[in-house]
C-alpha positions as CSV (number, residue, x, y, z in Angstrom):
1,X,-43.6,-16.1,-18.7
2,X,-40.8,-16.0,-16.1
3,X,-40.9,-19.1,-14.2
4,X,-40.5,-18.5,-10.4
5,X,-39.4,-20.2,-7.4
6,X,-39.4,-19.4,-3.6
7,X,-37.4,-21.1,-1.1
8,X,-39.1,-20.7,2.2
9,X,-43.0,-20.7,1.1
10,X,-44.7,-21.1,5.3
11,X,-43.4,-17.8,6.7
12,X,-45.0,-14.2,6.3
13,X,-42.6,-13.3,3.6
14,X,-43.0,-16.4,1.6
15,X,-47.1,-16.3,2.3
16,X,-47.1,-12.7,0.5
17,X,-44.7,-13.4,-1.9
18,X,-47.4,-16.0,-3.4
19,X,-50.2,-13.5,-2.6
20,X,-49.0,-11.3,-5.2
21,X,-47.3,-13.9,-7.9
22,X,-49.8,-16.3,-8.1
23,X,-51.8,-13.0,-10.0
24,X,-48.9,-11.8,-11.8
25,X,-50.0,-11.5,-15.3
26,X,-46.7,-12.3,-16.7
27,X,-45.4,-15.2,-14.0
28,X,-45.7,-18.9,-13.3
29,X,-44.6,-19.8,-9.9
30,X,-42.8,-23.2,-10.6
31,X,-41.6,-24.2,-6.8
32,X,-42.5,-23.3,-3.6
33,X,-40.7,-25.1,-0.5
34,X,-41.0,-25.3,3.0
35,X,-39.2,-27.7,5.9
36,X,-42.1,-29.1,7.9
37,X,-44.6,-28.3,5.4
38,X,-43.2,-30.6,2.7
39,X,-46.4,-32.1,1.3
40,X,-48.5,-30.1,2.3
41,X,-51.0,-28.0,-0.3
42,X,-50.1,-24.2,0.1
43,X,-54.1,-23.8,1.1
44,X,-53.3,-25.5,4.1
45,X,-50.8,-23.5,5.4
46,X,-52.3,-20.3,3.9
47,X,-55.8,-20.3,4.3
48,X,-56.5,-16.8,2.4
49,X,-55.6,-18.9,-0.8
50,X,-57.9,-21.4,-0.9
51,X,-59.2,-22.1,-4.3
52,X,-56.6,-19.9,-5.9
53,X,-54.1,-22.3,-6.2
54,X,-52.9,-26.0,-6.1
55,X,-49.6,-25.9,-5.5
56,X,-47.9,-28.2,-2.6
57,X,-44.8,-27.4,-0.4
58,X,-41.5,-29.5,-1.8
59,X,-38.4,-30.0,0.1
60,X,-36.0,-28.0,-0.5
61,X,-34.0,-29.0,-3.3
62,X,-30.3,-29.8,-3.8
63,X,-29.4,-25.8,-5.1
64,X,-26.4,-26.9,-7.8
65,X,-29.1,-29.1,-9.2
66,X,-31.8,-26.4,-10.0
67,X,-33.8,-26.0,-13.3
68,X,-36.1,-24.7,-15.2
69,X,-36.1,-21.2,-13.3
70,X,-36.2,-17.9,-14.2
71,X,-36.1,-16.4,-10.5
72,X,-36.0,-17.2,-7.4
73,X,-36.9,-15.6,-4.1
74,X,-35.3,-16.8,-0.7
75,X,-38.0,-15.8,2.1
76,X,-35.9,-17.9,4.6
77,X,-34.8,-17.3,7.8
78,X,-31.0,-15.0,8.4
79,X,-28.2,-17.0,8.0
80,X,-29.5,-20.0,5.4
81,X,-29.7,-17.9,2.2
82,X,-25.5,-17.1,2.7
83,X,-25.5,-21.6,2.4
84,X,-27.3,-21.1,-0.6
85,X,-26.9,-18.7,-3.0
86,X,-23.4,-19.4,-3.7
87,X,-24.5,-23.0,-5.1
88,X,-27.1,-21.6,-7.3
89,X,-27.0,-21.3,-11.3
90,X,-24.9,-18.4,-12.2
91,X,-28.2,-17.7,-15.1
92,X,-30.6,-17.6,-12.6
93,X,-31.4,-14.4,-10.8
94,X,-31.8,-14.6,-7.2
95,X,-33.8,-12.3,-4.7
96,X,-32.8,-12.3,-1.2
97,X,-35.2,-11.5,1.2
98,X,-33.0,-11.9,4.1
99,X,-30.1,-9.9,5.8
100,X,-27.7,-12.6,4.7
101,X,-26.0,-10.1,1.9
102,X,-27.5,-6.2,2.7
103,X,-24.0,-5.7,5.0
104,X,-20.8,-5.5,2.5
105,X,-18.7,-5.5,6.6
106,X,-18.4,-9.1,7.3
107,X,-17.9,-7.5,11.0
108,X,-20.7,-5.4,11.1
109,X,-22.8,-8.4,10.0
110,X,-21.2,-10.8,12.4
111,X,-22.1,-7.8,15.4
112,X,-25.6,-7.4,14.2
113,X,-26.6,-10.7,13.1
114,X,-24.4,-12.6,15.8
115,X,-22.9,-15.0,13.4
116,X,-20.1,-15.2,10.9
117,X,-20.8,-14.6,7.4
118,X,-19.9,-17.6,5.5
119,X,-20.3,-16.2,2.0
120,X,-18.6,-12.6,2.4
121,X,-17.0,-12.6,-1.4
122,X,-20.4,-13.4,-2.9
123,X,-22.1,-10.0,-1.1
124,X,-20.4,-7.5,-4.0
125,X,-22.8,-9.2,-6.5
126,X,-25.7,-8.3,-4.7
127,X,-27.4,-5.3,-5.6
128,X,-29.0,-3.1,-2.8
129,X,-32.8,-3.5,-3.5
130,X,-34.4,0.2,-2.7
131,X,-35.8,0.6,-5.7
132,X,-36.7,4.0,-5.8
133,X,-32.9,4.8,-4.9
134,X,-31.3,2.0,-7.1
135,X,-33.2,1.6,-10.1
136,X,-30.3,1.5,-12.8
137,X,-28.0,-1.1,-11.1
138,X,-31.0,-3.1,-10.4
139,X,-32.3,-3.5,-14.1
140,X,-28.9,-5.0,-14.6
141,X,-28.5,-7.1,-11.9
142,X,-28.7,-10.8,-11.4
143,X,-28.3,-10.7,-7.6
144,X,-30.1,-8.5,-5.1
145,X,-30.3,-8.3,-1.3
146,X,-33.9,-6.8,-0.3
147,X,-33.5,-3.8,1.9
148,X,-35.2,-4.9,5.4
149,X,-38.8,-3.5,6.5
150,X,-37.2,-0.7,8.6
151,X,-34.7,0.5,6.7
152,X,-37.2,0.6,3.6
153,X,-38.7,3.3,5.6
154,X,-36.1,5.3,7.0
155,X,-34.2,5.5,3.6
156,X,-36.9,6.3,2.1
157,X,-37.6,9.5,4.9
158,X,-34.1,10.5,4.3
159,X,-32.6,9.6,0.7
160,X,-34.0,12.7,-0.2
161,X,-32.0,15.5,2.3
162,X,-28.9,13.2,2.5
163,X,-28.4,13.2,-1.7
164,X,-29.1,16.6,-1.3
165,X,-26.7,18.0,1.4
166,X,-29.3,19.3,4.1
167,X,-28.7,17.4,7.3
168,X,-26.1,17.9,10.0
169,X,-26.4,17.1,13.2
170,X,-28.5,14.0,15.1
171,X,-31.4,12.2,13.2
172,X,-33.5,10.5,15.1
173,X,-35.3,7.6,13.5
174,X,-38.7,6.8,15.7
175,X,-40.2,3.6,14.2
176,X,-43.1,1.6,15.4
177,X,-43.7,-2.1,14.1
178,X,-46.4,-4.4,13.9
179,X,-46.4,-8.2,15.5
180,X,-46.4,-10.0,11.7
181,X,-42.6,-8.5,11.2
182,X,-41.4,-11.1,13.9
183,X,-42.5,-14.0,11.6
184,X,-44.8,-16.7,11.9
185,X,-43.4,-18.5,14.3
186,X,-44.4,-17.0,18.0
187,X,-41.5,-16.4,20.6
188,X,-41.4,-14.8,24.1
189,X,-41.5,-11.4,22.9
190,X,-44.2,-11.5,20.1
191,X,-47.2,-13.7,21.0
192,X,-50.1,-12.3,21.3
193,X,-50.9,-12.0,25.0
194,X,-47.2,-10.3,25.1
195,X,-47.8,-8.0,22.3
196,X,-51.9,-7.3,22.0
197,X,-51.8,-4.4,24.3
198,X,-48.3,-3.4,24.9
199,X,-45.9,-0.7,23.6
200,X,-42.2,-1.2,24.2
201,X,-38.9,-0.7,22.4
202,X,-36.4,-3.3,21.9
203,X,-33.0,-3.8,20.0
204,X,-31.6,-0.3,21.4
205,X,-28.5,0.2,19.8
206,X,-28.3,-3.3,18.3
207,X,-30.5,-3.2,15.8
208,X,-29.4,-4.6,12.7
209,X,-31.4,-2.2,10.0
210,X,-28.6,0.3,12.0
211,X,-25.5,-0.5,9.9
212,X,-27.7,-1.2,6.4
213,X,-29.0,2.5,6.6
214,X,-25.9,3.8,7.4
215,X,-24.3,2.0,4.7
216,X,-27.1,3.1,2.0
217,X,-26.9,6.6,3.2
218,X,-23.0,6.3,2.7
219,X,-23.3,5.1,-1.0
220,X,-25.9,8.3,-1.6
221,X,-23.7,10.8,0.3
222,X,-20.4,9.6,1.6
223,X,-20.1,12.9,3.4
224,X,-23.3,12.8,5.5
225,X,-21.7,11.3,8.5
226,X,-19.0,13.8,8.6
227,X,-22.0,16.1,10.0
228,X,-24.5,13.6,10.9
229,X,-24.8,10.8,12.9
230,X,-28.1,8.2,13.2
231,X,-30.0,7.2,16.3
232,X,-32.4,4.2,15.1
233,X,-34.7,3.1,17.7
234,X,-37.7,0.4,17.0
235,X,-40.5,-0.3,18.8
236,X,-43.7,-2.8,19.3
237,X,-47.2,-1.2,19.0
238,X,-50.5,-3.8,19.0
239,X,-51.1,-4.2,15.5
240,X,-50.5,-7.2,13.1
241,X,-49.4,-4.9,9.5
242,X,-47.4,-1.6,9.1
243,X,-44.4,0.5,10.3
244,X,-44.8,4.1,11.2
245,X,-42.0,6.0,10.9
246,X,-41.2,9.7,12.3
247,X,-38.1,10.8,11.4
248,X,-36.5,13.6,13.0
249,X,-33.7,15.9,11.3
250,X,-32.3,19.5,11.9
251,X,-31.5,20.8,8.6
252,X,-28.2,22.3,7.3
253,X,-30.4,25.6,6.0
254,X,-33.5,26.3,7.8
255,X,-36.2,24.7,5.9
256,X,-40.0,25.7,5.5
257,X,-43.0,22.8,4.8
258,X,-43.1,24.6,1.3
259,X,-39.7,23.8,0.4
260,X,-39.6,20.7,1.9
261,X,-42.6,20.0,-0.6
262,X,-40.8,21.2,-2.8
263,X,-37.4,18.6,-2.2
264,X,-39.9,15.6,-1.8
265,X,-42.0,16.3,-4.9
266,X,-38.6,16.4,-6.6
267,X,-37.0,12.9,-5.5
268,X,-40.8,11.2,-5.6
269,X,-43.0,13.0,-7.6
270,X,-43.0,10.6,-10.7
271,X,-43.0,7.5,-8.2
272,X,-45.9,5.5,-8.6
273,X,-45.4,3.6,-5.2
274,X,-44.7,6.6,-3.1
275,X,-47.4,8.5,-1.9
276,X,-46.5,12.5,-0.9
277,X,-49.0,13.1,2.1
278,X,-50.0,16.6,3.6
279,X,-49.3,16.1,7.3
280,X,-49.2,12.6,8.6
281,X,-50.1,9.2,6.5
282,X,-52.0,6.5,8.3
283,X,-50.4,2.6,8.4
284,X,-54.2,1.7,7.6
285,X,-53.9,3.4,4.1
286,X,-51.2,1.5,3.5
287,X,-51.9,-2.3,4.7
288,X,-51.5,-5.2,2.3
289,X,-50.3,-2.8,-0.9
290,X,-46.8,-1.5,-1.9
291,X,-47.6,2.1,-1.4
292,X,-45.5,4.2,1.1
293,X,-46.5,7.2,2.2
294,X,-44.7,9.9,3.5
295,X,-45.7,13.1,5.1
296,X,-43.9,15.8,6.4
297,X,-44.0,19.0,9.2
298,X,-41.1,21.8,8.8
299,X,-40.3,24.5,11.4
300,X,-37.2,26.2,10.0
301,X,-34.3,24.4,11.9
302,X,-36.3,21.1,12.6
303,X,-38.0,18.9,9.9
304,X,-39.9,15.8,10.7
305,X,-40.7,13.4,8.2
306,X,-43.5,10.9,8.3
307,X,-43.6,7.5,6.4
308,X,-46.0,4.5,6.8
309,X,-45.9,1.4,4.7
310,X,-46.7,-2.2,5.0
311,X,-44.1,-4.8,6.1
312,X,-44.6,-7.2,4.8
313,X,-45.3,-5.7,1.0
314,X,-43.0,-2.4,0.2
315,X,-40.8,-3.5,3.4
316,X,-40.7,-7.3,1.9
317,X,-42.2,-9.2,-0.7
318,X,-43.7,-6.0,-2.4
319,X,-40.6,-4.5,-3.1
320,X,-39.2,-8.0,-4.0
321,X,-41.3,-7.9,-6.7
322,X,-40.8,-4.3,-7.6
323,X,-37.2,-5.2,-8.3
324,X,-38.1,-8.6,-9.7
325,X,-39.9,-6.5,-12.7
326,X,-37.2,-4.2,-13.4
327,X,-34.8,-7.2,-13.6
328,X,-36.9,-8.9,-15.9
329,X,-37.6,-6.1,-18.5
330,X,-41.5,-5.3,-17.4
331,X,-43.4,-2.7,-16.1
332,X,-42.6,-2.0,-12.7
333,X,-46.3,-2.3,-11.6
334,X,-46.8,-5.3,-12.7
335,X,-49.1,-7.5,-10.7
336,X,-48.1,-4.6,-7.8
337,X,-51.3,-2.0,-8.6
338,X,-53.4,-3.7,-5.0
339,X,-55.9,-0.7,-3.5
340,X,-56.0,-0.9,0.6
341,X,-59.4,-1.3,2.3
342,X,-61.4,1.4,3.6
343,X,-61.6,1.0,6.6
């Protein structure tokens, strides 16, 4: 059994996180912490696990002095998991859940995340979590940074034309978000009277899955910006689970829907976890499991390309786990294969 940790147990992230491990056939979660929840039984903080578990919220615990762990995940808020992961056991493997080590530009990071990075030198031994993109380096790794909800979804959209050569010009990322990917914690901008009927965007030009997509797209194609250049803009719609992505992209050869198929089916049609889609997926299909799926429309010089996952699963803790299982030797599906609801 791989005995598991998570530092930051109260949030969304951390509240999945257990969703999923606590059924893991081949996991023991050891340690779950959270600040002003210390004490408390997990149950009370997470009603939907009532009876499925006994577990209590620890303090967090002095990192050098850490034992008996296999894993751990940090589902913490930006900026604490840079404290901490530098003072953790070297054996131990660490999943970030957090922006803290996604940039490797400590000024990119301190212009998107408003902050300095304090841990810089440790980011080159984090391994970029896509899976479906980085599945070799992550079998071997010992560190990884977990790719953010939104850039899960545009990467995804676009690994596929980038690695291949077919985009110049603009693309236009058009992502919609649900209210849980602010985090448990309500602020001015994602309560519910703000957010149950509303539709804005926010973070234009600022946002700070910009510089990680960029960043991934250079490591799959470093000559992709010498044609292209990425406009990312997100935006609110009144739902509590999923991210809809349309992504828009004028290709370097006219392109047809067939061949498009074609390029998609190549890239993701062995992928358990990606679902190829005619026309547009549905976030509903896609809510609490660690499917994406992505759909497609091609008129010669423009392609748009569809994808709609969950947030908080293949955007977060899903895809955590996805990686966890490669890391650890096992079947990547491992305590992952969780049908949607209809309706």
């Amino acid at each position: 059994m791989v005995k598991v940790g998570i530092f930051g147990g109260s949030g969304y992230g951390g509240s999945e996180l257990l969703r999923i491990l606590l059924f893991h056939p081949a996991v023991e979660v050891k340690l779950v912490t959270a600040g002003e929840h210390a004490g408390k039984r997990v149950d009370k903080v997470h009603p939907n696990l009532a009876k499925l578990t006994d577990l209590k919220f620890e303090p967090m615990p002095d990192p050098n002095a850490i034992e008996g762990l296999d894993c751990l995940f940090l589902a913490l808020p930006h900026g604490q998991a840079m404290e901490i992961a530098p003072r953790l056991p070297r054996e131990m493997k660490v999943i970030d859940l957090s922006g803290d080590f996604r940039l490797s530009d400590a000024d990119a990071f301190k212009t998107y995340y408003n902050r300095e990075h304090s841990a810089i030198e440790q980011q080159r031994e984090f391994v970029y979590g896509l899976t479906e993109a980085n599945r070799s380096r992550i079998r071997e790794a010992s560190r990884i940074a977990n790719p953010g909800c939104f850039a899960t979804a545009i990467e995804l959209a676009l690994y596929p034309f980038v690695a291949s050569g077919l985009v110049k010009g603009k693309i236009i990322a058009d992502v919609k978000t649900g209210s849980s990917g602010s985090g448990a914690k309500a602020a001015a901008n994602t309560h519910h009277p703000k957010r149950a009927n509303s539709f804005y965007a926010y973070k234009m030009f600022a946002h700070q899955h910009q510089p990680e997509v960029e960043q991934f797209l250079d490591s799959v194609n470093p000559r992709w910006a010498e044609e292209s250049s990425l406009v990312f803009q997100a935006h609110s719609i009144p739902v509590v689970r999923g991210i809809f992505a349309s992504i828009y992209l004028t290709p370097s050869e006219p392109l047809s829907n067939e061949r498009v198929a074609e390029l998609l089916h190549e890239f993701y049609g062995t992928e358990f976890f990606i679902r190829l889609v005619e026309g547009s997926p549905d976030i509903n299909w896609v809510k609490s499991t660690n499917f994406a799926d992505i759909g497609w429309a091609a008129d010669g010089d423009s392609v748009i390309v569809f994808v709609a996952l969950d947030n908080l699963v293949k955007g977060a803790a899903g895809q955590a786990v996805q990686n966890m299982n490669l890391m650890f030797g096992m079947e990547e599906r491992t305590g992952l294969v969780i049908p949607g609801t209809n309706p």
